[in-house]
C-alpha positions as CSV (number, residue, x, y, z in Angstrom):
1,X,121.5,92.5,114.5
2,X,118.2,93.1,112.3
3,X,115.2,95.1,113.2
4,X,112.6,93.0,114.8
5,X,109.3,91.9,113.0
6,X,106.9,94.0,113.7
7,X,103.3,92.9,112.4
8,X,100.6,95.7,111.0
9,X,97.2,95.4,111.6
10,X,94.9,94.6,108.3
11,X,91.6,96.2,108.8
12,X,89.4,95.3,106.3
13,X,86.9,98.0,104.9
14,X,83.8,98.4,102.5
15,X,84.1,100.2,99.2
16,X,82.5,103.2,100.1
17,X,84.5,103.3,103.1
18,X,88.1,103.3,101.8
19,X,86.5,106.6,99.1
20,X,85.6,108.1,102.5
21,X,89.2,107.5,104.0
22,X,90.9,108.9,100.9
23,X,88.5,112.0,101.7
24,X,88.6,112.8,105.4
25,X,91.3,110.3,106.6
26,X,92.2,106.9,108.6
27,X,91.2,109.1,111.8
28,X,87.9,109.6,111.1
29,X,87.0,106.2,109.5
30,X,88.3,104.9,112.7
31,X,86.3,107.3,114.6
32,X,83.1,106.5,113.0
33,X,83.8,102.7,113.6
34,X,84.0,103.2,116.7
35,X,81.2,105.3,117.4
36,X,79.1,102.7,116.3
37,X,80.2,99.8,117.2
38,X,81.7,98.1,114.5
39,X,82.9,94.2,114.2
40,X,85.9,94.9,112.3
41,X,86.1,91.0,112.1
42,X,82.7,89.8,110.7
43,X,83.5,89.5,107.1
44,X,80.1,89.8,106.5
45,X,79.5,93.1,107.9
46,X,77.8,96.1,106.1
47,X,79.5,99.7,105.3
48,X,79.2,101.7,108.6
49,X,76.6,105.3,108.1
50,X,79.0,107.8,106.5
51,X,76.5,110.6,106.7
């Protein structure tokens, strides 16, 4: 029998925010997305504040 399928969530990010993920990690980007709020699925969407 094979493995099942398993499907990986795509989430899509600014620029700026994958350099800040390669800093301080997927935790924290995720963090700060959803401190504020953040429509992961508006492709129109700006960066989130990185301060």
């Amino acid at each position: 029998p094979l493995d099942p399928v398993r499907f990986l969530p795509l989430l899509p990010m600014t620029p700026n925010e994958a350099a800040w993920k390669r800093v301080h990690g997927a935790g924290a980007l995720q963090e700060r997305w959803l401190t504020s709020g953040t429509d992961l699925r508006d492709p129109a969407r700006t960066s989130v504040s990185l301060d």
